[in-house]
C-alpha positions in Angstrom: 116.4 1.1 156.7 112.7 -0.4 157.1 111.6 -1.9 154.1 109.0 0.2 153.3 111.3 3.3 153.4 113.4 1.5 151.5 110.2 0.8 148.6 109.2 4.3 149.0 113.2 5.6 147.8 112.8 2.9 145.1 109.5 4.3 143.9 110.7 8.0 143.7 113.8 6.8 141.7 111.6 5.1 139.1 109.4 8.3 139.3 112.1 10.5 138.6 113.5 8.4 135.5 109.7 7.9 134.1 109.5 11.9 134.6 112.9 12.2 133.4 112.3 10.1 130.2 108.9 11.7 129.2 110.5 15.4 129.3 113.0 13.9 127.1 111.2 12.6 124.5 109.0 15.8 124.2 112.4 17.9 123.8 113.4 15.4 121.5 109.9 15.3 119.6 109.9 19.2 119.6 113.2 19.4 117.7 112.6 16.4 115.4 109.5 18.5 114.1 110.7 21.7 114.3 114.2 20.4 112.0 110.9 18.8 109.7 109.3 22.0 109.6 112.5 23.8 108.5 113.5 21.6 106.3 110.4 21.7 104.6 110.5 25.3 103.9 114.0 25.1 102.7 112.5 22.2 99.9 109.7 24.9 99.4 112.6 27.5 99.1 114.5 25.0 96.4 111.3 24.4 94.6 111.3 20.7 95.4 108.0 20.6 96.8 107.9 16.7 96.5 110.5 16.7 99.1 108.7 19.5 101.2 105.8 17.4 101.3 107.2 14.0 103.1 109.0 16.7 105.3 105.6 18.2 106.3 104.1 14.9 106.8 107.0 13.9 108.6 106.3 16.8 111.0 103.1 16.3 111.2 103.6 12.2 112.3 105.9 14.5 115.7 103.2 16.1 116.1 100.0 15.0 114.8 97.0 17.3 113.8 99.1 20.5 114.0 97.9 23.4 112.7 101.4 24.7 110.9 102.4 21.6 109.5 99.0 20.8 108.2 98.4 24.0 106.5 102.1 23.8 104.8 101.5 20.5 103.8 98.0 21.4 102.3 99.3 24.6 100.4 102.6 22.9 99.0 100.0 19.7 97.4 97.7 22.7 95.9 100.3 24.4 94.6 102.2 21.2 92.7 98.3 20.4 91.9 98.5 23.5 89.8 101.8 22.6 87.9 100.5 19.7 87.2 97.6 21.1 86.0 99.8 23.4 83.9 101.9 20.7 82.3 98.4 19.2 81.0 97.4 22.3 79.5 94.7 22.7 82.2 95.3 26.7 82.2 92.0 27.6 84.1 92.2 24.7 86.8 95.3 25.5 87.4 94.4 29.2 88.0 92.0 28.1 90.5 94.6 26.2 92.3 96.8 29.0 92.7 94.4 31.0 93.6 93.8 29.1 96.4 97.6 28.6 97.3 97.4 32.1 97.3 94.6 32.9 99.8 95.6 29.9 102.3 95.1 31.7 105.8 98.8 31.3 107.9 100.5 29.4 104.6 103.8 30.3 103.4 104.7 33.5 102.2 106.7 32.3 99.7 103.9 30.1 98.5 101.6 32.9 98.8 104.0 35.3 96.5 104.8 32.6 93.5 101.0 31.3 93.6 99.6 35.1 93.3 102.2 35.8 90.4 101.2 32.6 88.6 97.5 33.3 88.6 97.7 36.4 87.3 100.6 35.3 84.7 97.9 32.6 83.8 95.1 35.1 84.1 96.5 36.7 80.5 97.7 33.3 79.0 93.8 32.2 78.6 92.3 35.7 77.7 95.6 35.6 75.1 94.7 32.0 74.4 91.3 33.2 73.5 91.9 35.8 71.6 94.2 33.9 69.6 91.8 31.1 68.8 89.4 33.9 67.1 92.3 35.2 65.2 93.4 31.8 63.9 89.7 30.7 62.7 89.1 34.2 60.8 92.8 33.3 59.1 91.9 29.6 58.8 88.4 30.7 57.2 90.5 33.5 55.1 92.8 30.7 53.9 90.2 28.7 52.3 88.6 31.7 50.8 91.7 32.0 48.6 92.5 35.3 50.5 96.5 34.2 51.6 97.6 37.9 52.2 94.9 38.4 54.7 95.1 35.1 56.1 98.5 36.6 56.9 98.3 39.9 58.1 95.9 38.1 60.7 98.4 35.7 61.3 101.0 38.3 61.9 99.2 39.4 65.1 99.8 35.9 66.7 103.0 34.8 65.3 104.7 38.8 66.5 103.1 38.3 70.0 106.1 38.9 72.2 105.5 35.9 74.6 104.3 33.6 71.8 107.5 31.0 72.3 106.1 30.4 75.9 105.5 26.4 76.1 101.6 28.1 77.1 100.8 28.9 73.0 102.8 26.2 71.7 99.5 24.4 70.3 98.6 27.5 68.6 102.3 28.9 67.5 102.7 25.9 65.6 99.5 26.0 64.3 99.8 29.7 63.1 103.2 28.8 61.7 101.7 25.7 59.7 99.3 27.8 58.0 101.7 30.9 57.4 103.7 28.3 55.7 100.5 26.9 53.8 99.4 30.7 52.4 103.1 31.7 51.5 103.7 28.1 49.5 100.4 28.5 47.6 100.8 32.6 46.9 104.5 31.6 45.6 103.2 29.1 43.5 100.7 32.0 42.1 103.8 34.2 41.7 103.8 36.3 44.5 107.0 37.7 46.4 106.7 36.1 49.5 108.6 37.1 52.6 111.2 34.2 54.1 109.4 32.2 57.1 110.0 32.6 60.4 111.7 29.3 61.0 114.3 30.3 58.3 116.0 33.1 61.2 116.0 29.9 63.3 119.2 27.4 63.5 118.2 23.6 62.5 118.3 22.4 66.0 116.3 25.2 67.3 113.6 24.4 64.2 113.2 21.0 65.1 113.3 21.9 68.8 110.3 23.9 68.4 107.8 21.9 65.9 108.8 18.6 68.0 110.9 16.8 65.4 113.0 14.0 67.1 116.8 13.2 65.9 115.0 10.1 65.1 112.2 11.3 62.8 115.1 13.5 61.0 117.3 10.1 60.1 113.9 8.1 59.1 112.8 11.2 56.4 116.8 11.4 55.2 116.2 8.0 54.7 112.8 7.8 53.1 113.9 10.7 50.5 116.7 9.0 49.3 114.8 5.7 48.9 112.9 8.2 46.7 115.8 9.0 44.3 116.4 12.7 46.2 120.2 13.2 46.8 120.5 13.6 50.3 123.9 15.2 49.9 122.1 18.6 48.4 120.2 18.9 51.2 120.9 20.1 54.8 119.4 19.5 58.0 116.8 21.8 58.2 115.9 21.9 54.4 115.1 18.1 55.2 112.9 19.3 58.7 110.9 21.5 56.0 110.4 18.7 54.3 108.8 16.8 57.5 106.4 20.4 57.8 105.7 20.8 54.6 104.9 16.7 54.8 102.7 17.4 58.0 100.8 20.9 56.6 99.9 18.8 52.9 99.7 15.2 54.9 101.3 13.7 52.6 103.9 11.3 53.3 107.8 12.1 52.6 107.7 9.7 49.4 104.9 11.6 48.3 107.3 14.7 48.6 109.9 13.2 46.8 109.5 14.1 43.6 109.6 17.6 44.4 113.5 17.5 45.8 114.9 15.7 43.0 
């Protein structure tokens, strides 16, 4: 064979296996993002968007700048933007993220769905928000008027709001609950027949669960009221956790309290 015969075979084998190898790693590439895309809509699916995310990205470093992948990747960060925003009490920011989850042109449907229900579930937690606020400062303003009844019945319309254990109104549950207990301690002390609070229907756990009282702060007050001379033995657990609200709507201190227990 001539020798440049023989180069030109040699030249069309390398061709082939440089051809051969390109198409290869383009099948390869295709599947590696197409497994990323999936598996990012599964994380989506989970709720694990933090995961979704470095599986978007990931898809997005197989192929780079595409459109899919981006838009995924852009509506998943919105969307855990807005619970975020939700877990620091950010109620209309977060709205506004959701809102835009929700409009995000070619996004997920899934997205879509659970960012249009939590706008408008978020839409009624700040006009309720609002409304409550007003309710609580014509109480508040009621209380210090001597008018405890009214300061109730006004009460009443927050404390019997179906939703009102959400963790949306937890800021102004317990504050409604502080001052309900405030009125009905001051109109027993004026002789009045007051109805039991709402925490007593509650277990201790679930009463210290709710006003944020640690197992902690529950041994330190046990131990504080017996250093006061209050037998600790006559008292149960969530007698002593009124004692820590009663503490917190008075601030006063526990040894303050003492002598009341004794």
């Amino acid at each position: 064979m001539k020798r440049w015969l023989w180069w030109t075979v040699i030249g069309l084998c390398l061709a082939f296996i440089f051809v051969g190898y390109g198409v290869t790693k383009r099948v390869e590439t295709a599947k590696s993002y197409k497994s990323a895309l999936e598996l990012g809509q599964a994380y989506v699916n989970d709720g694990n968007y933090a995961a979704a995310k470095v599986s978007f990205q990931d898809a997005l470093k197989k192929k780079p700048n595409d459109k899919t992948a981006k838009v995924y990747l852009e509506q998943t960060k919105c969307y855990e933007k807005g619970l975020d925003q939700i877990e620091d009490k950010q109620y209309s920011k977060a709205r506004t993220s959701f809102q835009q989850v929700a409009l995000k042109n070619y996004g997920l449907g899934i997205l879509v769905k659970r960012a249009s229900e939590k706008q408008m579930e978020l839409k009624e937690v700040i006009t309720q928000l609002k409304n409550f606020e007003q309710i609580y400062a014509r109480a508040d303003s009621l209380a210090k008027n001597y008018e405890y009844t009214s300061s109730n019945t006004q009460l009443a319309v927050i404390l019997g709001y179906g939703s009102i254990r959400d963790n949306y109104y937890d800021d102004i549950f317990q504050k409604a609950q502080a001052l309900k207990r405030s009125n009905d301690a001051k109109l027993r002390a004026l002789g009045y027949n007051v109805q039991p609070p709402v925490e007593d229907e509650l277990s201790a756990t679930q009463l210290a669960q709710q006003n944020n009282i640690s197992k902690e702060q529950l041994k330190q007050a046990k131990v504080e009221l017996k250093k006061n001379g209050v037998n600790i033995t006559d008292l149960d657990d969530k007698q002593v956790i009124k004692v820590i609200l009663q503490a917190r709507d008075e601030q006063k201190s526990i040894a303050e309290l003492a002598e009341e227990y004794k």
